[in-house]
Backbone as CSV, one residue per row, in Angstrom:
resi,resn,N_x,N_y,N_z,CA_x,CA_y,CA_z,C_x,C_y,C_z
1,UNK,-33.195,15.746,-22.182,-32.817,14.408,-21.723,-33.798,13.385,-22.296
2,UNK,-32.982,12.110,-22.511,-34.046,11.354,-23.477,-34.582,10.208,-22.540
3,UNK,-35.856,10.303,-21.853,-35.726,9.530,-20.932,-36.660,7.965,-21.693
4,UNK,-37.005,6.954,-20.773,-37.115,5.457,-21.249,-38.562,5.779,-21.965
5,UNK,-39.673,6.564,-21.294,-40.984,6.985,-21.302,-40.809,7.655,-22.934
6,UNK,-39.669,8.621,-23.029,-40.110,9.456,-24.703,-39.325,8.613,-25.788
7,UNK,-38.358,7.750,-24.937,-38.332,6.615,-26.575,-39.160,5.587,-26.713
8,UNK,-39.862,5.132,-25.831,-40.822,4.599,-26.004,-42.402,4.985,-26.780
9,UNK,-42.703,6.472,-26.243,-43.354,7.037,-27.332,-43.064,7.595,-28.577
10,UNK,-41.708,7.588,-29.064,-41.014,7.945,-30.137,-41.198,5.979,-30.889
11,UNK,-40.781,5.483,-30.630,-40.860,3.896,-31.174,-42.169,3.617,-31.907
12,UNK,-43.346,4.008,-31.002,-44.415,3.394,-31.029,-44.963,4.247,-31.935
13,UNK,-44.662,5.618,-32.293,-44.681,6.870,-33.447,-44.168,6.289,-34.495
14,UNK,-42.867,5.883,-34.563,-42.147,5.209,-35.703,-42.643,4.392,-36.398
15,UNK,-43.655,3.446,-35.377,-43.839,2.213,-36.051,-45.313,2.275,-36.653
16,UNK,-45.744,2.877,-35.978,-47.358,3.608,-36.709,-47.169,4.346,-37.897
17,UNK,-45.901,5.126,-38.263,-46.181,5.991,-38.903,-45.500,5.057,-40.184
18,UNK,-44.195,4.385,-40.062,-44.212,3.805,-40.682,-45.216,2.624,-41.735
19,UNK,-45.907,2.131,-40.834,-47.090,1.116,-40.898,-48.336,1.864,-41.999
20,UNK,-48.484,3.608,-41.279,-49.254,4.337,-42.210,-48.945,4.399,-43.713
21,UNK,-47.408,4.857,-43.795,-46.914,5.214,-45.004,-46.831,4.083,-45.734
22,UNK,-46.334,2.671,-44.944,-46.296,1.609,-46.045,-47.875,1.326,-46.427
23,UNK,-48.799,1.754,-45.634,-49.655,1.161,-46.355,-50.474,2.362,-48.062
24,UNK,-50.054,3.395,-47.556,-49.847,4.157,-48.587,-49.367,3.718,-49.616
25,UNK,-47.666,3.777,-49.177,-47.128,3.196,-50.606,-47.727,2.080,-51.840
26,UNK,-48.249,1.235,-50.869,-48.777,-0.039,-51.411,-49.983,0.154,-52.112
27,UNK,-51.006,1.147,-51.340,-52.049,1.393,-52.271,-52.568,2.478,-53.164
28,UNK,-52.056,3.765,-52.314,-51.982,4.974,-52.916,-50.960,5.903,-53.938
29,UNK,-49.656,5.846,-53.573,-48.445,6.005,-53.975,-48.801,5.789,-55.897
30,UNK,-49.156,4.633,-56.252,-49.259,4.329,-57.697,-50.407,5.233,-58.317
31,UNK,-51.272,5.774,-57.711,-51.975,6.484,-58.658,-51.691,7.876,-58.492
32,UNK,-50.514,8.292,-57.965,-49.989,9.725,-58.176,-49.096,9.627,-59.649
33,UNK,-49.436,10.697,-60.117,-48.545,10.803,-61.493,-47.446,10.455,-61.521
34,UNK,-46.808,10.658,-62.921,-45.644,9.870,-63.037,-44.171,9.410,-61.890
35,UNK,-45.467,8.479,-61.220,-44.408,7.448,-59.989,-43.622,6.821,-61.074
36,UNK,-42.554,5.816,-60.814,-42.072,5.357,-60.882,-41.989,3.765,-59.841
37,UNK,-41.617,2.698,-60.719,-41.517,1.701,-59.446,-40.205,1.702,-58.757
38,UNK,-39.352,2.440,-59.656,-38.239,2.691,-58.269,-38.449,3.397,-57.033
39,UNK,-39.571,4.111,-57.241,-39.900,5.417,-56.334,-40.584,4.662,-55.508
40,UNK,-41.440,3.680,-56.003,-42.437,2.940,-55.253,-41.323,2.335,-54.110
41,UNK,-40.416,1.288,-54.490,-39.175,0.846,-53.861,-38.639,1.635,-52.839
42,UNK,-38.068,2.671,-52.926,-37.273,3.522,-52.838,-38.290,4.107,-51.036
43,UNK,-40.106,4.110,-51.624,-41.008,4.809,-50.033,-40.885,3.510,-49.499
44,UNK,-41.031,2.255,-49.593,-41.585,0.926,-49.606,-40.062,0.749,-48.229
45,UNK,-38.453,1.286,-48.611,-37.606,1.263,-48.064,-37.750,1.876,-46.607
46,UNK,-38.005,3.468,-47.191,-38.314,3.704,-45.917,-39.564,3.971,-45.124
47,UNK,-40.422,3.246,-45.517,-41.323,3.101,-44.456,-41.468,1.699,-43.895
48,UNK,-40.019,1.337,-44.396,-39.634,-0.280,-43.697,-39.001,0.116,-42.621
49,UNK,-37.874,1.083,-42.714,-36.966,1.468,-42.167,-37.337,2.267,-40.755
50,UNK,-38.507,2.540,-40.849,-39.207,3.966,-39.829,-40.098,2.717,-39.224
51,UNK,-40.343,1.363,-39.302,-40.994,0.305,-38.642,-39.805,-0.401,-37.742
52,UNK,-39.001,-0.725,-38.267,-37.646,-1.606,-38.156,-37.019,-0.629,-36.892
53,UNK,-36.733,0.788,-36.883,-36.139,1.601,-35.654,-37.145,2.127,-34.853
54,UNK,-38.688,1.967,-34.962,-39.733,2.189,-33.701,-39.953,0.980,-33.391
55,UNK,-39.167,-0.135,-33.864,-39.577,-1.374,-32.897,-38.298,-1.574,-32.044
56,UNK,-37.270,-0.887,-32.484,-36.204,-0.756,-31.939,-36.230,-0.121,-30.963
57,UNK,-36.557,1.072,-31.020,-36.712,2.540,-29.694,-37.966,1.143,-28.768
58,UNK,-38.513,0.971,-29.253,-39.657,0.071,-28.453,-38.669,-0.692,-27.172
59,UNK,-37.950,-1.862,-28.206,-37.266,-2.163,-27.413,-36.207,-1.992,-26.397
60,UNK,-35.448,-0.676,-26.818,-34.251,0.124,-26.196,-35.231,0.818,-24.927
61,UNK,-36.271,1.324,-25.202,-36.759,1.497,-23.855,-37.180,0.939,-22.785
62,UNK,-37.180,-0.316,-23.002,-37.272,-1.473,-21.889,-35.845,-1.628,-21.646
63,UNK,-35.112,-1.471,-22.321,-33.798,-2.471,-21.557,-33.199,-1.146,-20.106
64,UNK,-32.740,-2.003,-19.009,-32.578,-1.589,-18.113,-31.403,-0.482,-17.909
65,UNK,-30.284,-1.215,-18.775,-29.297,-0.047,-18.635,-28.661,0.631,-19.968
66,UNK,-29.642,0.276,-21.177,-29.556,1.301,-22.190,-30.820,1.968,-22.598
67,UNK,-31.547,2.022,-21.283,-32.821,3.010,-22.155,-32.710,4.594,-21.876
68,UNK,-31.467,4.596,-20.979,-30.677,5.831,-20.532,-29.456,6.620,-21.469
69,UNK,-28.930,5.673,-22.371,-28.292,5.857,-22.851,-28.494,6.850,-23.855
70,UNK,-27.268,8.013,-23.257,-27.369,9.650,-23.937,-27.059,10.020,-26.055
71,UNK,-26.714,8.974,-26.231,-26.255,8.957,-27.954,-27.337,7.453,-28.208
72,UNK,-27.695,6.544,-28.265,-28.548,5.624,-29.116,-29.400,5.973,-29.784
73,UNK,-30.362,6.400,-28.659,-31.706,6.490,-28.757,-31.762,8.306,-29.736
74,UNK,-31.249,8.989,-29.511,-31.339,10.290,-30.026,-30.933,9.578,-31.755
75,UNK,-29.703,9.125,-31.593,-28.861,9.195,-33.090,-30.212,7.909,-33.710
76,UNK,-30.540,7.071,-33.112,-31.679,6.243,-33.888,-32.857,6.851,-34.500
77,UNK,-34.053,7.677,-33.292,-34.563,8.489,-33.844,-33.949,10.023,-34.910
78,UNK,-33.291,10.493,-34.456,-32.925,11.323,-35.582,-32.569,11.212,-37.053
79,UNK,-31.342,9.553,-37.141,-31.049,9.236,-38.263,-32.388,8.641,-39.196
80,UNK,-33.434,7.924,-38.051,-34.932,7.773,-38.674,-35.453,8.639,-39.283
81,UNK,-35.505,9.877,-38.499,-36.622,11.242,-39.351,-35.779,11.303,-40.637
82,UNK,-34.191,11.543,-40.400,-33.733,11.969,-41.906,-33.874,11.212,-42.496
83,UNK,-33.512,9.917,-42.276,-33.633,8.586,-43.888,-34.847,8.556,-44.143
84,UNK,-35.307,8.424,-43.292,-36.747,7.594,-44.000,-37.754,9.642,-44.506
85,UNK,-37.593,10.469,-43.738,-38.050,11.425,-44.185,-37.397,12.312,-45.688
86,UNK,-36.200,12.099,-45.468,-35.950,12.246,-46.515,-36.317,11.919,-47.727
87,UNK,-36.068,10.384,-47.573,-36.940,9.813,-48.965,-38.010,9.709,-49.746
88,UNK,-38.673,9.751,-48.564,-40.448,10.325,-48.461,-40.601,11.225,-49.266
89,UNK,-40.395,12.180,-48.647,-39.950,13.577,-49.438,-39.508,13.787,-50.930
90,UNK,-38.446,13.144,-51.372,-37.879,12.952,-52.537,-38.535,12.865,-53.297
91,UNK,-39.348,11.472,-52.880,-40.692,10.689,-53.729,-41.652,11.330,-54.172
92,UNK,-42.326,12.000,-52.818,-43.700,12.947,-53.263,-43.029,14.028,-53.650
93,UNK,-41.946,15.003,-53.533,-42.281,16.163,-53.846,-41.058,16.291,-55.079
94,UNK,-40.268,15.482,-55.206,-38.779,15.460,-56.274,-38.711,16.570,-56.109
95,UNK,-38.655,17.638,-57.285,-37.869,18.795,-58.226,-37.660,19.573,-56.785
96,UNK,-38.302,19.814,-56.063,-38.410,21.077,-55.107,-37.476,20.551,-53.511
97,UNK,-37.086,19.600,-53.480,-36.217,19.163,-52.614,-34.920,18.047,-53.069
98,UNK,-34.569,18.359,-54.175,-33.557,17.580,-54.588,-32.350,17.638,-53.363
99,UNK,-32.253,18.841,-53.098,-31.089,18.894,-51.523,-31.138,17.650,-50.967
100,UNK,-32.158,16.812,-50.244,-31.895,16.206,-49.340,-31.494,14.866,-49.958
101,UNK,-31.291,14.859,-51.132,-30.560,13.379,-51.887,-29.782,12.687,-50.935
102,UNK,-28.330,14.375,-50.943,-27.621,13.481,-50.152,-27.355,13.922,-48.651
103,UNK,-28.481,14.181,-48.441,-28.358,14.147,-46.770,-29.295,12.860,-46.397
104,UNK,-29.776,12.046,-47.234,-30.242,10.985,-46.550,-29.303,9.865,-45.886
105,UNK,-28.087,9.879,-46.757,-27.132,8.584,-46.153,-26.450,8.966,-44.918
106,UNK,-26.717,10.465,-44.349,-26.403,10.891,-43.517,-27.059,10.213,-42.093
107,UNK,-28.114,10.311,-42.285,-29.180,9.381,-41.613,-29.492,8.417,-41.200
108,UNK,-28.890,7.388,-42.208,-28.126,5.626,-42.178,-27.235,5.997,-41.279
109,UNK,-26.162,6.568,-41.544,-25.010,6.804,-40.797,-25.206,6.562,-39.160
110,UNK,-26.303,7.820,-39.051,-26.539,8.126,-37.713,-26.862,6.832,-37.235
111,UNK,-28.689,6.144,-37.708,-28.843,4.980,-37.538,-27.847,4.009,-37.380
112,UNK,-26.922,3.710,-37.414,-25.862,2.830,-37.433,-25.450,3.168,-36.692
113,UNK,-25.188,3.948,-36.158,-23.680,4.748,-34.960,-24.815,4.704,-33.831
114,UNK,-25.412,4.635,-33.946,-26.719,4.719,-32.695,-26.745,3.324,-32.124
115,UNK,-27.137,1.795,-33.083,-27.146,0.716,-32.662,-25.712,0.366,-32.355
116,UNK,-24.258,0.773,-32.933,-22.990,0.493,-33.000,-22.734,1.085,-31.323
117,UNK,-23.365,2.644,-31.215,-22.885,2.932,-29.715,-23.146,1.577,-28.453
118,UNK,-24.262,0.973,-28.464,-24.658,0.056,-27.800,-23.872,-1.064,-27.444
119,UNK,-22.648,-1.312,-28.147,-22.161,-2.150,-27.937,-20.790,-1.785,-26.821
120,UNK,-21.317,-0.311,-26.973,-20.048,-0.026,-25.389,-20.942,0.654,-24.226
């Protein structure tokens, strides 16, 4: 059960970790071998994306009668770990996880159907 207390510590995870990785991207990311600045783009996305849905869970756990809510908060954090982990992934490790290419839009998906549930 996803109660107001673990999306709230899931948010505040998101947004740290995000915050970590972008600051990676920005300073570290370029002196790994042959990066790319799409690649740079591409972490820069989602460790926007993993800030943008732990400020979200932040907020979904305050609200009174959706911080209960059994599909948001799961499909937000989950579609988070995959997009933004996915990509992560892609970036640093390419050749050895090409699989999760396309399970990342899977992830958007979720993310979306998570804030979209909210509106019923």
């Amino acid at each position: 059960m996803i109660t107001p207390r673990l999306l709230w510590k899931m948010g505040a995870a998101f947004a740290a970790f995000g915050m970590l990785t972008g600051a990676f991207g920005a300073h570290g990311l370029k002196k790994l071998p042959n990066i790319t600045a799409d690649q740079i783009h591409a972490f820069e996305t989602a460790s926007s994306y993993a800030i943008y849905n732990g400020l979200g869970l932040l907020a979904l756990s305050m609200h009174p009668r959706f911080s209960t809510h059994k599909f948001a908060g799961p499909a937000i954090a989950g579609g988070t770990l995959i997009f933004s982990g996915s990509i992560m992934t892609l970036v640093l490790v390419r050749d050895r996880f090409r699989f999760l290419g396309p399970i990342t839009p899977l992830g958007g998906m979720a993310m979306i159907a998570g804030y979209l549930s909210l509106l019923f």
